[in-house]
C-alpha positions as CSV (number, residue, x, y, z in Angstrom):
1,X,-23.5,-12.5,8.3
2,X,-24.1,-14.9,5.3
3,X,-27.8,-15.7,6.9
4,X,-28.6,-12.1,8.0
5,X,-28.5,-11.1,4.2
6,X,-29.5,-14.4,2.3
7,X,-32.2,-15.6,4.3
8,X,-36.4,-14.8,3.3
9,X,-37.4,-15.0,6.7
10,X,-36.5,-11.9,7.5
11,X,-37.3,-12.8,11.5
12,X,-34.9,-15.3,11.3
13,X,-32.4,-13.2,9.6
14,X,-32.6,-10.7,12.7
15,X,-32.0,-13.5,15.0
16,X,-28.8,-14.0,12.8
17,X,-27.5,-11.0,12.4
18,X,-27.5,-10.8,16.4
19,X,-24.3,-9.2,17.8
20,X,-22.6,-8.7,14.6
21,X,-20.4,-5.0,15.6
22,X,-22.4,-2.5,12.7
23,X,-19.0,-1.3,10.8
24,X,-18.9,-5.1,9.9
25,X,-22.5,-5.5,9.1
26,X,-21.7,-2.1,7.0
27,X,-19.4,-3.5,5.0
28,X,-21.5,-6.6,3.9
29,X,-24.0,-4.3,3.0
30,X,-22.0,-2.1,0.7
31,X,-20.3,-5.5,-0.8
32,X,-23.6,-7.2,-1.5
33,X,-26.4,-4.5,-2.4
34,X,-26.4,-1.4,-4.4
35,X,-29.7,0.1,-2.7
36,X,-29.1,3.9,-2.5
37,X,-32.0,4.2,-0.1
38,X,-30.7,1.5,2.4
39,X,-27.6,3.3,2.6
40,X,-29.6,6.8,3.3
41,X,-31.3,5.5,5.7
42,X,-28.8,3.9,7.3
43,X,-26.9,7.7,7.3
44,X,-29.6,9.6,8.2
45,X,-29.9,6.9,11.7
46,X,-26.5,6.4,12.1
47,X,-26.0,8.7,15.2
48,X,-29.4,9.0,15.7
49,X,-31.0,6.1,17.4
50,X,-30.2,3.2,19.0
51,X,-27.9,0.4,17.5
52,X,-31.4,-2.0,17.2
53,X,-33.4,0.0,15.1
54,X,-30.1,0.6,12.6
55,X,-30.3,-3.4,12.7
56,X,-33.9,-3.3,12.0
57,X,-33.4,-0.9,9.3
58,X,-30.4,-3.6,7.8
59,X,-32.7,-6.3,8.1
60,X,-36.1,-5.5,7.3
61,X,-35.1,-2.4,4.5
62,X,-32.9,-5.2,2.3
63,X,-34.1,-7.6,0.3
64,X,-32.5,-11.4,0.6
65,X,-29.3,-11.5,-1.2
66,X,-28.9,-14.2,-4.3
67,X,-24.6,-14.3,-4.6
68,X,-23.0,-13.4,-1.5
69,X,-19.8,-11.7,-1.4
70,X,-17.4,-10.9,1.6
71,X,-16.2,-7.0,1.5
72,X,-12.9,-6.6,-0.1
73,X,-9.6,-6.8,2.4
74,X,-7.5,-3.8,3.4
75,X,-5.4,-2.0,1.1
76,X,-2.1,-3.1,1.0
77,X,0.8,-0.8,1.3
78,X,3.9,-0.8,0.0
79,X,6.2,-2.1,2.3
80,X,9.4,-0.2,1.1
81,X,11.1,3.1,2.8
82,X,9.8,6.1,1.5
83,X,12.1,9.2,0.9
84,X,11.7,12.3,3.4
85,X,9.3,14.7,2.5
86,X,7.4,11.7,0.9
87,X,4.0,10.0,2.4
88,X,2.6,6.5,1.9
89,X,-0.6,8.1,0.5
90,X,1.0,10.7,-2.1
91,X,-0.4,8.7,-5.1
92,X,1.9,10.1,-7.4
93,X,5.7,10.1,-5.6
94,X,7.1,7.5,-7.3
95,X,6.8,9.8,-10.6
96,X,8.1,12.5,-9.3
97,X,10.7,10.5,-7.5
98,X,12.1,8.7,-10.7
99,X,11.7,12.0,-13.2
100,X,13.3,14.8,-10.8
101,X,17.5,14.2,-11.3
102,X,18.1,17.1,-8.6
103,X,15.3,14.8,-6.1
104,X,17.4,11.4,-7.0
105,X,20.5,12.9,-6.4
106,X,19.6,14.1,-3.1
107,X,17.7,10.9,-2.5
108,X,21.2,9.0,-3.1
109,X,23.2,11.6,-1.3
110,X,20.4,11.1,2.2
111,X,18.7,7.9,2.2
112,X,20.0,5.1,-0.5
113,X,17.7,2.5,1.1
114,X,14.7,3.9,-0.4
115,X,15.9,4.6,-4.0
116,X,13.3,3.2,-6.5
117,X,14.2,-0.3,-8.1
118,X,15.8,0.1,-11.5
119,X,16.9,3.6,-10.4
120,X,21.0,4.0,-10.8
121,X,22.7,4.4,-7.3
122,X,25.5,6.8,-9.1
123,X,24.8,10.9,-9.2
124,X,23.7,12.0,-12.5
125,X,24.9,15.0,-13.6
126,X,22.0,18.0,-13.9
127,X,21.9,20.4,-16.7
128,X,20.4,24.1,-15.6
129,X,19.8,26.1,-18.1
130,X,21.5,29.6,-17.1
């Protein structure tokens, strides 16, 4: 993938990009170029035409890339249990989870595995206002 963006011999570069599965290719392009039309053109052919002319359209619409950069890993997930009614993408659970005493306590009461760390494993007491 390395050749197919850094090389000036564009011909060559085609040669070199080859075989390489598009998502991939896609992802080297977003990590190494910010060219807005490359990427419109690439969306408007996308499920268009055939999978040569999108790597034409990589190849020949780019210019050679100085510092090459490989795309960024997955995200990694917290590998702890989350409490029911939780998901692994609610951004903000671990707030709510840690600030809600009526939550905690039920969190303690159902699942004490997946109580927060620093979080006491003892009920707390909640004042209601009547």
């Amino acid at each position: 993938m390395r050749a197919a963006l850094c090389w000036a011999d564009r011909d060559r570069a085609a040669k070199a990009l080859g075989e390489v599965p598009l998502p991939v290719a896609n992802a080297y392009i977003k990590a190494n170029t910010n060219d807005i039309e490359l990427g419109r053109s690439l969306a408007r052919a996308r499920y268009t035409v055939h999978d040569d002319y999108l790597r034409a359209i990589i190849v020949y619409g780019m210019e050679p890339v100085r510092n090459f950069e490989h795309p960024s890993g997955t995200i990694k997930l917290n590998h702890y249990i989350l409490p029911d009614g939780m998901r692994q993408s609610d951004k903000h659970w671990e707030t709510i989870a840690s600030a809600d005493v009526p939550l905690k306590n039920e969190i303690r009461r159902n699942q004490p595995e997946s109580l927060l760390k620093g979080v006491k494993k003892t009920p707390e007491s909640v004042n209601e206002w009547l």
